[in-house]
C-alpha positions in Angstrom: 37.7 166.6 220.0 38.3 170.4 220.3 38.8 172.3 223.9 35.6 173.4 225.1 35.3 176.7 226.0 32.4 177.3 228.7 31.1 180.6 230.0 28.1 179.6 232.2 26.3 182.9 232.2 25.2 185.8 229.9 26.0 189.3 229.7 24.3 192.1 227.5 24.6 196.0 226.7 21.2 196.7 226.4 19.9 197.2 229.8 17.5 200.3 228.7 14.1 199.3 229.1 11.9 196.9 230.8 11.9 194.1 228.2 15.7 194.2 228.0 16.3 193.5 232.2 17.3 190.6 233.2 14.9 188.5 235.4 15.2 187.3 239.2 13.0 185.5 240.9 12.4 182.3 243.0 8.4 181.8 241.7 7.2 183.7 245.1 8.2 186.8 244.4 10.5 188.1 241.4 11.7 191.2 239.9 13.4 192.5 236.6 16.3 194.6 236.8 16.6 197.4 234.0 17.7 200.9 233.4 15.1 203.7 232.3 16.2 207.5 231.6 19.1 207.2 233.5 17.6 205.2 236.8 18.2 201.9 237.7 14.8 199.9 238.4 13.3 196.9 239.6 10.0 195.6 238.7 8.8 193.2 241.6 5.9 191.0 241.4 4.3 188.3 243.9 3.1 184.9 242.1 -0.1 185.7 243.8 -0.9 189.0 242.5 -3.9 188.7 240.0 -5.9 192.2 239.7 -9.3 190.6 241.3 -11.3 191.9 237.8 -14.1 189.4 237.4 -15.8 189.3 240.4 -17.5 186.0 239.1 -17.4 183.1 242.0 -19.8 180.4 240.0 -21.1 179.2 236.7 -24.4 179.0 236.0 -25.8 175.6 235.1 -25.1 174.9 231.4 -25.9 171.4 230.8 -29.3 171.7 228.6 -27.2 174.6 226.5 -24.5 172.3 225.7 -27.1 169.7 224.7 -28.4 171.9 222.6 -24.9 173.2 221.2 -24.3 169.4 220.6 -27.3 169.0 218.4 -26.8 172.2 216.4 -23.2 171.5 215.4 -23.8 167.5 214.9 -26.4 169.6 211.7 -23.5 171.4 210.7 -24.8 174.8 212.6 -21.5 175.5 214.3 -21.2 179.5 214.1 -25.3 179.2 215.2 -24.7 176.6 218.0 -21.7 178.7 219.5 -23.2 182.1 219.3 -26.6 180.6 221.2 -24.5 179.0 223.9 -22.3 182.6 224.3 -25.7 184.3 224.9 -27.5 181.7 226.8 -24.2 182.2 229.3 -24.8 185.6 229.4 -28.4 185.5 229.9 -27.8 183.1 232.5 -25.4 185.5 234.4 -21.6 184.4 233.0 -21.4 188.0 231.9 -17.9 190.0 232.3 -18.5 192.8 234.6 -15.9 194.9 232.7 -16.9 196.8 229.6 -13.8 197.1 228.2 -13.1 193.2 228.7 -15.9 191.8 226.6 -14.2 188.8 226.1 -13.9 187.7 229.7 -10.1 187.9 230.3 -9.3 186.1 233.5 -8.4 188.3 236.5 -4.8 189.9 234.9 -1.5 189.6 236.8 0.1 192.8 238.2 3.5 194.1 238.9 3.9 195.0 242.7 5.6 197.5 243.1 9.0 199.3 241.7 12.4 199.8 243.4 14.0 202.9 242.3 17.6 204.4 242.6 18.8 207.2 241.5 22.8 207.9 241.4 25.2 210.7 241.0 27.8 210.9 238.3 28.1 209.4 235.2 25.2 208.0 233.2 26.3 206.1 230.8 24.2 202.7 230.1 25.4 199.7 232.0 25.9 196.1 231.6 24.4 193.2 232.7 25.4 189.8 233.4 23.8 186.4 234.7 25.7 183.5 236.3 23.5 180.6 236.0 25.8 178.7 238.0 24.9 180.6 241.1 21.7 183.0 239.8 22.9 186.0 240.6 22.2 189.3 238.3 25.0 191.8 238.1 24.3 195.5 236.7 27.6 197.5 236.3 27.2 201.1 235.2 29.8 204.0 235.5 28.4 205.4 239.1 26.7 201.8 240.9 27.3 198.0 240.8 24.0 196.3 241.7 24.0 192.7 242.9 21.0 190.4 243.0 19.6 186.9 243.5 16.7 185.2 244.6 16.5 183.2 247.5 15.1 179.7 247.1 14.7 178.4 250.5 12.7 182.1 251.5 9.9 184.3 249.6 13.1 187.0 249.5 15.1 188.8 246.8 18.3 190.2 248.0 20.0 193.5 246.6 23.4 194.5 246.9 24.4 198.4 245.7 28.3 199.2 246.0 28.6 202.8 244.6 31.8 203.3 242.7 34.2 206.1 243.8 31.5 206.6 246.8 29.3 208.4 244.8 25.8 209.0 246.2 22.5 207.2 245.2 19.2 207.5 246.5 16.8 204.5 246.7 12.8 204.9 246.8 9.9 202.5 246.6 7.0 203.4 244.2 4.0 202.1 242.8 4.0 200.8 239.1 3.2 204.1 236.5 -0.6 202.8 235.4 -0.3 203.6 231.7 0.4 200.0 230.3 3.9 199.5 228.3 2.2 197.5 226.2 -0.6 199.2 224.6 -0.4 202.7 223.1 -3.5 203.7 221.7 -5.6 201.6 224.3 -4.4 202.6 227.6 -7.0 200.0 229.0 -4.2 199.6 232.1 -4.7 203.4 233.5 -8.5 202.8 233.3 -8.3 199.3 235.2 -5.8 200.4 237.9 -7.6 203.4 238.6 -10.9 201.3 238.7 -9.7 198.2 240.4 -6.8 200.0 242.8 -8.0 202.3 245.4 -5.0 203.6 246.5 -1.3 203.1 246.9 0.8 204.1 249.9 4.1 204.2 250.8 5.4 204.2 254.4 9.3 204.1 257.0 9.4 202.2 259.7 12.7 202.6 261.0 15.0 201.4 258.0 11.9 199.4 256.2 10.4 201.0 253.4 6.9 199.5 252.4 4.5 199.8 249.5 0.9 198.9 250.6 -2.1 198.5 247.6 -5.5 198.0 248.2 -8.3 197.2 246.2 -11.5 198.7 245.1 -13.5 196.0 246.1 -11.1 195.3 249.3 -8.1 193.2 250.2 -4.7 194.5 248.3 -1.2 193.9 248.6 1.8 194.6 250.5 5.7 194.6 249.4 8.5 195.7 251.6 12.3 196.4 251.3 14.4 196.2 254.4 18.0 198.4 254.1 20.7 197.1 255.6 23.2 199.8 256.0 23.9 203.1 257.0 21.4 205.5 255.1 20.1 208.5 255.6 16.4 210.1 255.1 16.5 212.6 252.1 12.8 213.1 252.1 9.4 211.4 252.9 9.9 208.0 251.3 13.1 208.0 250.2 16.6 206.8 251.6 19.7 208.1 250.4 23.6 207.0 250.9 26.9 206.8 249.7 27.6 203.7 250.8 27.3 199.8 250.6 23.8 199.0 251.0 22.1 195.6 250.8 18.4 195.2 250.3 15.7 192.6 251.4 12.2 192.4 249.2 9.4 190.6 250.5 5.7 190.3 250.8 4.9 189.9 254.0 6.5 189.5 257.4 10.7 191.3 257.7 13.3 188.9 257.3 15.9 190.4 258.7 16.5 187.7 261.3 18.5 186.1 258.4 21.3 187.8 258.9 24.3 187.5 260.7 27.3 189.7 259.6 27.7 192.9 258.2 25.4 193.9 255.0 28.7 193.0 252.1 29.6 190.2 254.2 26.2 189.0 254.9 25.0 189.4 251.2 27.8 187.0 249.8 27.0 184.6 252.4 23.7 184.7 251.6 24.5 183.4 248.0 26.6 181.1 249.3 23.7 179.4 251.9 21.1 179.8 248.9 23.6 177.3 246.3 22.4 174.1 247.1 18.8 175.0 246.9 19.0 177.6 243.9 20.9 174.6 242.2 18.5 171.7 242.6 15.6 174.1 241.6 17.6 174.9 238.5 17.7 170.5 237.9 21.0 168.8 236.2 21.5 169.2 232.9 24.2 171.0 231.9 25.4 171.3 227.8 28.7 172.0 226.4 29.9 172.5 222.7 33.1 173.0 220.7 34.0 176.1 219.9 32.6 179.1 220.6 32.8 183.0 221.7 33.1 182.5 225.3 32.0 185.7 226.8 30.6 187.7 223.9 27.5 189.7 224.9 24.1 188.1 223.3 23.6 190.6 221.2 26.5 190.2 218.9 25.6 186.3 219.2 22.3 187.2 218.4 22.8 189.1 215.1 25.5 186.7 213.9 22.6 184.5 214.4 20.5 186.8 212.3 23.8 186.5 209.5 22.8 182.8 209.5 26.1 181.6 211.7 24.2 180.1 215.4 27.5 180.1 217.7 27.8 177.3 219.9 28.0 179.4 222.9 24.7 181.4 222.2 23.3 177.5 222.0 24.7 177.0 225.5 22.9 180.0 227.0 19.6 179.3 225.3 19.8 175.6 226.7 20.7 176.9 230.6 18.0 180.1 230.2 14.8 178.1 229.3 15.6 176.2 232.7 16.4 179.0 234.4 13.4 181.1 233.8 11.1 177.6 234.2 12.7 177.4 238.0 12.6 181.0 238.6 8.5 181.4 238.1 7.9 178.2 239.8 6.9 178.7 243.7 3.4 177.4 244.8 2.3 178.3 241.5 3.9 176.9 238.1 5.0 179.5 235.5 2.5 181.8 233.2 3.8 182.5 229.7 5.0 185.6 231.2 6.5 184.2 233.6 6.9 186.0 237.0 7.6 189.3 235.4 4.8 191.6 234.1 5.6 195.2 234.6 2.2 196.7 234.0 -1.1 196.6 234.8 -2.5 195.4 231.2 -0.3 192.2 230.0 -2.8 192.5 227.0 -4.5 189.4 228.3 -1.3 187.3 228.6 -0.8 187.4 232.3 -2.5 184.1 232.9 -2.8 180.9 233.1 -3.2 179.9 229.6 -3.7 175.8 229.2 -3.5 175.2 225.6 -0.3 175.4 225.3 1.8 178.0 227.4 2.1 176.6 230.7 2.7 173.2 229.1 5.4 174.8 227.2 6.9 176.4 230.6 7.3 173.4 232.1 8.9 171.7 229.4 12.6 172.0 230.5 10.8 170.7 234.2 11.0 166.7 233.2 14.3 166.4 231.4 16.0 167.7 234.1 14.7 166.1 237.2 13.2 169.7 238.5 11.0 168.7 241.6 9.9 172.4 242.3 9.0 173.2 239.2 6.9 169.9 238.9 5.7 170.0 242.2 4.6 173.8 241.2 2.0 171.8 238.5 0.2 169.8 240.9 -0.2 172.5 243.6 -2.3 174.3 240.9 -4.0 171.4 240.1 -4.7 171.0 243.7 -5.9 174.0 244.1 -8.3 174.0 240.9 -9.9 170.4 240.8 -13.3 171.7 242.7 -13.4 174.8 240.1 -12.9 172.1 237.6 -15.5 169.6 238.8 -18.3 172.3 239.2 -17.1 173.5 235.3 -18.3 170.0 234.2 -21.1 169.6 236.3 -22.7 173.2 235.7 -21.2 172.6 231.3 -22.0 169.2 230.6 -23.7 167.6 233.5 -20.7 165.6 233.9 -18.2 163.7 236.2 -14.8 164.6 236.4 -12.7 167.7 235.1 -13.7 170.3 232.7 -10.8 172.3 233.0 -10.6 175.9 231.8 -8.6 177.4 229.4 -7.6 180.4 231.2 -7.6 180.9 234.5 -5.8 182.9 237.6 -7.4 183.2 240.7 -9.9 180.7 240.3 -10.4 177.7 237.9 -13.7 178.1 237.1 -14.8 178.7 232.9 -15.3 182.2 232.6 -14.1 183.3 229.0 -15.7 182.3 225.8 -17.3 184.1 222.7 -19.0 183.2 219.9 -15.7 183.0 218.1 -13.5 181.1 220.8 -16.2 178.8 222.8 -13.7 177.7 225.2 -16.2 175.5 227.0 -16.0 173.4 224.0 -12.5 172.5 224.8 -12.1 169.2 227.0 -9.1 168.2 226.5 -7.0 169.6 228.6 -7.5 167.5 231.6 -6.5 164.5 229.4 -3.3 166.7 228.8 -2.6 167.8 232.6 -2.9 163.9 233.3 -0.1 163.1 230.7 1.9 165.3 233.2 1.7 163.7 235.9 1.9 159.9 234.3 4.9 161.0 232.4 6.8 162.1 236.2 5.9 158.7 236.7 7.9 157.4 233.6 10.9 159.7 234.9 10.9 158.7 238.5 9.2 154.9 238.3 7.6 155.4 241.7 4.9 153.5 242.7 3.7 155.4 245.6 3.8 158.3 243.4 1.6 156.8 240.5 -0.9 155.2 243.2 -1.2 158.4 245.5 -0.9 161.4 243.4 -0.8 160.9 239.2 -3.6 157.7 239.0 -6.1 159.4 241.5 -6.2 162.4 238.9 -5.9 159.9 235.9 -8.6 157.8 236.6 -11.3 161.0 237.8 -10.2 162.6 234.5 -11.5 160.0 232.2 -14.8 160.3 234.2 -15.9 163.4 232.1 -14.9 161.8 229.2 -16.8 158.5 229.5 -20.3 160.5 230.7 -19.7 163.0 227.7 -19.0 160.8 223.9 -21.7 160.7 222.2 -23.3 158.6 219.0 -23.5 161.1 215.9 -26.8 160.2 213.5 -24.8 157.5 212.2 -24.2 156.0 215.2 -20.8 156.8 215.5 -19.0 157.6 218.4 -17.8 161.3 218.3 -16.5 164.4 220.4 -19.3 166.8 220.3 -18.9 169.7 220.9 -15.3 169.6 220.1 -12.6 172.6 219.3 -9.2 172.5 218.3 -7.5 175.6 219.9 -7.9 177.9 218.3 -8.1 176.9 214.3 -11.2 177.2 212.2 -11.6 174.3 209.2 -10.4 175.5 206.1 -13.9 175.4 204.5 -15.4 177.1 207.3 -13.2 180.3 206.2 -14.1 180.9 202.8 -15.9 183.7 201.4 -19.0 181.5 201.5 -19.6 180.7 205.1 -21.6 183.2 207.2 -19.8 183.7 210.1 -17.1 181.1 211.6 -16.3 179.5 214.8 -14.2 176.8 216.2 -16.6 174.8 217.6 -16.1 171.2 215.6 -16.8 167.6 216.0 -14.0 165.3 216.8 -10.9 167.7 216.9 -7.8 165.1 216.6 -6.3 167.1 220.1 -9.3 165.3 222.0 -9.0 161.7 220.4 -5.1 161.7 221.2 -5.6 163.2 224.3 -8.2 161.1 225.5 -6.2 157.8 224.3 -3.2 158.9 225.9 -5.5 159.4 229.3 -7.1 156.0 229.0 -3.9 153.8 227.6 -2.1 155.4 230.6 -4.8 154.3 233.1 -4.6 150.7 232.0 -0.9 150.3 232.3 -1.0 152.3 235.6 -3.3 149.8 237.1 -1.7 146.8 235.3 1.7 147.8 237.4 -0.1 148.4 240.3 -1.7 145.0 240.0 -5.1 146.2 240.0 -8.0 144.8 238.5 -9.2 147.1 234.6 -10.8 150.1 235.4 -14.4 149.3 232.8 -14.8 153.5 232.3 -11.4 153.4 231.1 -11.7 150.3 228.7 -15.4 151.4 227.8 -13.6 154.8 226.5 -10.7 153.4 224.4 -13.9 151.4 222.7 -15.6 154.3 221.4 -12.9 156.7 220.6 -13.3 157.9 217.1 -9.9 157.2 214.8 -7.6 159.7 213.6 -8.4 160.8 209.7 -5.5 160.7 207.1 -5.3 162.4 204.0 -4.8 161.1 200.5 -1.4 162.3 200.3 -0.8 160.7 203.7 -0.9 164.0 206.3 -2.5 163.6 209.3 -6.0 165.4 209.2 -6.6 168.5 212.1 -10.2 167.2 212.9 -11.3 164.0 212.5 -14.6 164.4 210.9 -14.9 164.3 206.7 -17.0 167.7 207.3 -14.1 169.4 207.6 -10.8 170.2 205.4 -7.8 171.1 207.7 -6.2 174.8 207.9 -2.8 174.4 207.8 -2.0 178.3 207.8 -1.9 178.4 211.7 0.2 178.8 214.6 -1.4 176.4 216.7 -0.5 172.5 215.5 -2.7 170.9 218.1 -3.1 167.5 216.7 0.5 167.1 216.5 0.4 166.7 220.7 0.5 163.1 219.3 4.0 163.6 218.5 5.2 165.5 221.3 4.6 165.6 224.2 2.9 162.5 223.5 4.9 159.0 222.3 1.7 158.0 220.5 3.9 158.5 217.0 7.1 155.8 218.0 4.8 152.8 217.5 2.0 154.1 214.3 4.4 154.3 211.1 1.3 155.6 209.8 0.6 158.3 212.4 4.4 159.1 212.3 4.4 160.0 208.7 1.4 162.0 208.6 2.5 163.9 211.7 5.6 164.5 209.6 3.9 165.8 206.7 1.4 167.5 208.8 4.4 169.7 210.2 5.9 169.9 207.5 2.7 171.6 205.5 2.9 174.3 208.7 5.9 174.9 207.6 5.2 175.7 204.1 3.4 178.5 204.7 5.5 179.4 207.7 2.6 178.8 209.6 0.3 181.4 208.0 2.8 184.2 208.7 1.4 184.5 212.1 3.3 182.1 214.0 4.3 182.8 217.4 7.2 182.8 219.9 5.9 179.3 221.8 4.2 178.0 217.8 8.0 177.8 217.3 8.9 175.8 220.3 6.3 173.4 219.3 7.6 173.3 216.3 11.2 172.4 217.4 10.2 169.7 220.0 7.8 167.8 217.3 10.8 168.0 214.7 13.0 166.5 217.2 10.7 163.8 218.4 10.0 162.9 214.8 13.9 162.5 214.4 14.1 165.3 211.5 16.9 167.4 211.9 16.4 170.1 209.0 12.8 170.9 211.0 15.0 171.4 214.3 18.0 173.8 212.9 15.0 175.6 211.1 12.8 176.1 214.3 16.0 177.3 216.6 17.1 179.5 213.6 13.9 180.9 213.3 13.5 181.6 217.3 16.9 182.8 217.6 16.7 185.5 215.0 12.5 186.3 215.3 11.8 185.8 218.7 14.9 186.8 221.1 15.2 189.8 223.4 18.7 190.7 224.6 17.9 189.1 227.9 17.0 185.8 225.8 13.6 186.0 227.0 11.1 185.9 224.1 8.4 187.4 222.5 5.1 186.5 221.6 4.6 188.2 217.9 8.1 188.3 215.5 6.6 192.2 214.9 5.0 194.9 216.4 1.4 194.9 216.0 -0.1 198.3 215.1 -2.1 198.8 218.5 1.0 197.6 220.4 4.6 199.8 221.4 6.3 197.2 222.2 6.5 193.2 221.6 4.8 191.5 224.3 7.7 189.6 226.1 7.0 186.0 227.2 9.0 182.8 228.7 7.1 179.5 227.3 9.2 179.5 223.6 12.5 179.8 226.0 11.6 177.2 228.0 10.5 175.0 224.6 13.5 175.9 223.1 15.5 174.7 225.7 13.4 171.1 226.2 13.8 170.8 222.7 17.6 170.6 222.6 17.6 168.3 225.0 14.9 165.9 222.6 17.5 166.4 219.7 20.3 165.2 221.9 18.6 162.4 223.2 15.0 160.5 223.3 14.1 158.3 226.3 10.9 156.0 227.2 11.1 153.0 229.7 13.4 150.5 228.5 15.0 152.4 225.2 17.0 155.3 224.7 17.3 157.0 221.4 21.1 159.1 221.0 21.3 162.1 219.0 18.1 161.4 216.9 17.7 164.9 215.4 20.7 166.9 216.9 22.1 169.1 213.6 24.6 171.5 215.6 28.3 170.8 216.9 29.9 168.5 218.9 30.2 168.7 222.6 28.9 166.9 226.0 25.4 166.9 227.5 25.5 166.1 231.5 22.6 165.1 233.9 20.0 164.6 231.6 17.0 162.4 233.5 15.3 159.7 231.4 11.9 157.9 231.1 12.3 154.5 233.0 14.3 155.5 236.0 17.8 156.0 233.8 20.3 159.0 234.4 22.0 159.9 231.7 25.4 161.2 233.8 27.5 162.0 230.6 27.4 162.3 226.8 30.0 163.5 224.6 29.9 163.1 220.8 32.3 164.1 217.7 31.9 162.9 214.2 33.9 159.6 215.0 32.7 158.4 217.9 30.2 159.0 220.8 30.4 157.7 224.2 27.7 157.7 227.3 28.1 156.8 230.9 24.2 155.6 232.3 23.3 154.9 235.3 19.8 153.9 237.4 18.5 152.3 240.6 16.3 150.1 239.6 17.5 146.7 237.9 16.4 147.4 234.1 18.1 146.4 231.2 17.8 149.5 228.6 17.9 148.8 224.7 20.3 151.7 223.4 20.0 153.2 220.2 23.2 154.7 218.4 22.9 157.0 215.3 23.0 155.2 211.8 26.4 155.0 210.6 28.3 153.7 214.1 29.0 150.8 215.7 27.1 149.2 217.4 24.2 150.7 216.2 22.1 149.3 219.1 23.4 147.8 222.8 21.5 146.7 225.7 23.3 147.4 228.8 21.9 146.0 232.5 21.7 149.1 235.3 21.7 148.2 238.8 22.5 149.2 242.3 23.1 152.7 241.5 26.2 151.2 239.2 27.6 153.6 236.0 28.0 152.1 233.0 30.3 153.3 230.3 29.0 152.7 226.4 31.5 153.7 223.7 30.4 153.4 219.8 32.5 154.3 216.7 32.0 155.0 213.3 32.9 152.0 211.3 34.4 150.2 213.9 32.8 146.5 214.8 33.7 146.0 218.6 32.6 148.5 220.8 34.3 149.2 223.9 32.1 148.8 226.8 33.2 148.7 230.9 31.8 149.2 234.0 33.4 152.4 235.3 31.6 152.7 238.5 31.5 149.3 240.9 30.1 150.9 244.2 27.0 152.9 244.9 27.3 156.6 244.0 24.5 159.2 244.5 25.9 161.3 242.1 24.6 158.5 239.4 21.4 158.4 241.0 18.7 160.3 239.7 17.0 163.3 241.5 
């Protein structure tokens, strides 16, 4: 096998700009670190920070509307049925109280606050780096080295400035400029701040600078920075030196009593304390491949990707940024699709909590690589929504259980929905959320975890679903109403039809949601040893089955009513594939989930595919074991949907009413999760290796499997491939080796914490196998 050359970190030479900074952050508070007309800046947000914009603390009851709703689209009345439940919500007080916001947005997150500093001498653009070994953000230009990481054992970023040649730089702290980045013909963000944010001030106390914000309606914000250093005041609000100077941001109380030693001495022990806890946020997979450019800058990896030659090393970076940004916007809160770093007031209605896909997507990277934080992050929202959630189906559907909504920030409760996008018509998210939490189970195999935290959830879930199926006039059982997010049937877009909506019956997203829900129930109590739970087992009963086309591809909306729309960036259905395992054991469902994909890809999914639509893509491709589907979706992110900084955008283009792309985090993350699928599929007893990997050779470390199973080491050429497992738990695991080598499968016993060595060849009969590990080793254990 070829040396490996492995640079873990990223540099790039375009640091003007907002979307080109690289990102910091420890998911309590994070900032982006740019240039801008010759100033260096930092963008600092708190995950808390949602402008408080709706003002709406309940939903009005529902119930009869929905009814109604039910019996409208169940006639074929969609369009009518959605557009009388949007005004009976308004009529009944679910009105937005912001004219501009029609549409209900959820309360939009805001940037904090913006560190400032201004240099002497030379101007020319800098250069940024990013170790991902350690998380600290480097920007070099020709008058100031600036140093930064995030803490992850304290709500703190820490900020080191070394001034070359002693030049002079001043530093200042200042409130975000209200006209939004993102929107140039709408400034909708100068009118919201000015109508949501009473006033910003900015105060010294002694060597602390702080920024406080308060609200129209009351309450606000409060950021500080804490110098460390000799400085000097140059006027009101703004400190100035010539010398080494190390910053503290927070929100809330001064943490200087963190330090011990001198500000450049204190700073690098700093990074040194925050390793261990930076690292295990950051989880333990690690990927190297032959070849390579080493320490190139991204964007000459990026336009020889756009040449059509993906270098291994831009792979590398990709596969370690998805994790890092995933870790990064997880605190008490999991990640939005912008992750943790919105540097306006208008994120164009991106800055929350979107469920149908997003914050799934953001996770992603969470699961493969044992990220407790991150995970942990997912059920602290959850906590904090399920009452939100139990009034939406109470006051919606007169229902047990969760109705969860779509989009949500400071409260969970389901605000936004037209017409056009009945939102409330969505239920399947809380079967999705659940999935979650069962498949940490099928990671970690604890008990206590399954009985006290995922089954609780599970089994309250399938509550709303068991009060809510109903008989169609044929006495079928059906999802009514139903919605797939956020496609319209074919037929209902023609020329013809008088209006559209997405309200449905029987979108396939709720029956393989639903069935993943109620399957995972049964075999959660079954290894409990608890007695059937009958709401569970009532519900698989009655669930409607998937539709299949003539030519065999799996059908968007199971209901002969409608005629699918494959000219869409959302592939909903296709959750049956991934994250879901539902297609492993249904040839039938696998193939028409392959043709299905396949048919999005045709017409590129309708031209209007997005940054995450891509990620989906590439995970589904991998889990259906198709390697041409893979290459195409990380080609197709790579060139369409990178920034410098590898984050990613939303649109491939500029839309007319926008400046600039609209930067998001969740087709990273995917991207990222979905190299690790190619490398290697996992469920409780069976592992699948290299089932749609299409790129070079190399070694994959630390990669956490379904069924308890650490996958310590993989390395793989063209002749042979060898893995080194290992797991707590007595299991025997069935291993699967690619077609062509010897053995093709293995079954290997793991025990006592004990590595075990596999080795397969091409064309050779006898594999080698042998126990390299005898005595118990935490390293092999699994997070």
């Amino acid at each position: 096998m070829d040396k490996i050359k492995r640079t873990r970190g990223m540099r790039s030479t375009v640091t003007e700009g907002w979307q080109n900074g690289f990102p910091i952050g420890n998911g309590y508070i994070s900032g982006v670190l740019y240039e801008e007309h010759g100033q260096i800046k930092m963008t600092v947000n708190s995950e808390r920070l949602f402008v408080p914009w709706s003002g709406i603390d309940t939903v009005p009851d529902l119930a009869d509307a929905t009814e109604t709703a039910r019996s409208m689209i169940l006639a074929g009345q969609e369009w009518e049925a959605a557009a009388l439940f949007a005004k009976t919500a308004k009529e009944r007080g679910l009105v937005s109280p912001d004219p501009d916001n029609p549409r209900g947005h959820p309360d939009c997150f805001q940037p904090a606050c913006q560190l400032v500093i201004r240099a002497e001498g030379d101007k020319e653009s800098g250069v940024l780096s990013l170790d991902f070994s350690t998380g600290e953000t480097v920007l070099r230009n020709g008058s100031l080295t600036i140093r930064s990481f995030a803490l992850f054992n304290k709500p703190v970023l820490a900020l080191l400035i070394e001034p070359n040649n002693s030049a002079s730089f001043s530093v200042c702290l200042e409130p975000v400029p209200p006209i939004s980045p993102l929107t140039a013909s709408k400034p909708l963000s100068d009118k919201m701040k000015k109508r949501y944010v009473a006033e910003e001030t900015v105060r010294i106390h002694g060597r602390t600078m702080t920024l406080t914000g308060r609200y129209t309606s009351g309450g606000g914000w409060q950021c500080s920075a804490e110098f460390l250093g000799n400085v000097r005041s140059l006027s009101p609000g703004t400190f100035a030196s010539h010398e080494t100077l190390m910053i503290l941001l927070h929100f809330g109380e001064p943490h200087t009593q963190v330090l011990q030693e001198q500000p450049e001495d204190a700073y690098a022990a700093l990074l040194e304390e925050n390793l261990p806890h930076y690292r295990e946020a950051l989880g333990s997979a690690s990927l190297e491949l032959c070849g390579g450019s080493g320490d190139a800058d991204n964007e000459t990896l990026l336009e020889a990707a756009r040449r059509g030659t993906i270098d291994p090393t831009l792979l590398e970076r990709v596969f370690d940024m998805g994790a890092y940004l995933c870790a990064s916007s997880s605190g008490d809160l999991p990640p939005h699709a912008m992750g943790r770093w919105v540097p306006a007031f208008d994120s164009h209605g991106f800055g929350d909590y979107v469920f149908d896909m997003e914050v799934e997507e953001c996770l992603w990277p969470a699961f493969d690589r044992g990220m407790k934080r991150s995970m942990d992050s997912l059920e602290k929202l959850i906590a904090r929504n399920s009452g939100d959630w139990r009034l939406n189906a109470e006051r919606f559907y007169g229902a047990r259980g969760f109705l969860v909504s779509c989009r949500t920030t400071n409260r969970g409760l389901m605000t936004h929905l037209t017409e056009a996008f009945p939102l409330s018509f969505w239920t399947a998210c809380a079967a999705w959320l659940a999935f979650m939490l069962y498949d940490r189970y099928l990671n970690s195999m604890d008990l206590n975890y399954l009985k006290e935290k995922a089954l609780p959830f599970m089994e309250e879930a399938i509550l709303f679903y068991y009060d809510t199926l109903r008989r169609d006039d044929k006495g079928e059982w059906v999802f009514c109403p139903s919605y797939s997010p956020e496609n319209v049937p074919g037929n209902y877009m023609s020329p013809e039809v008088i209006g559209w909506s997405m309200a449905t019956v029987n979108a396939a997203m709720d029956i393989f949601c639903v069935k993943e829900l109620a399957d995972n129930i049964c075999a959660a109590r079954e290894k409990l040893g608890e007695e059937p739970m009958p709401e569970a087992q009532a519900v698989l009963s009655r669930l409607p089955r998937y539709m299949i086309q003539e030519d065999g591809t799996l059908c968007e909306w199971a209901y002969p009513r409608y005629k699918d729309h494959p000219e869409h960036r959302h592939m909903s259905h296709l959750v049956c594939a991934y994250p879901f395992l539902q297609t492993e054991d249904d040839p039938v469902l696998f193939e028409g989930a392959r043709k299905a994909i396949r048919k999005r890809l045709e017409t590129n999914l309708g031209n209007e595919g997005c940054g995450w639509s891509w990620g989906h893509v590439l995970n589904i491709g991998a889990r259906l074991k198709d390697k041409e589907i893979v290459k195409t979706a990380v080609q197709t992110i790579l060139t369409k949907y990178e920034f410098g900084n590898l984050m990613t955008k939303l649109w491939e283009k500029k839309r007319p009413f926008e400046e600039y792309e609209i930067q998001q985090i969740d087709a990273a993350c995917a991207l990222s999760s979905g190299l690790i699928e190619a490398l290697v599929f996992s469920r409780p007893g069976h592992i699948s290796l290299l089932p749609a990997w299409p790129f070079q050779s190399g070694t994959v470390r630390g990669v956490c499997l379904r069924g308890h199973v650490y996958l310590k080491e993989m390395t793989w050429d063209g002749a042979q491939i060898t893995i080194i497992l290992a797991g707590d738990q007595d299991t025997d695991v069935e291993v699967r080796f690619p077609g062509g080598y010897i053995p093709e499968l293995a079954t290997v016993r793991l025990k006592d914490n004990k590595a075990v060595r596999l080795h397969a060849e091409c064309g050779q009969r006898d594999p080698r196998r042998s126990t390299v590990q005898e005595k118990e080793d935490s390293d092999c254990a699994r997070q």
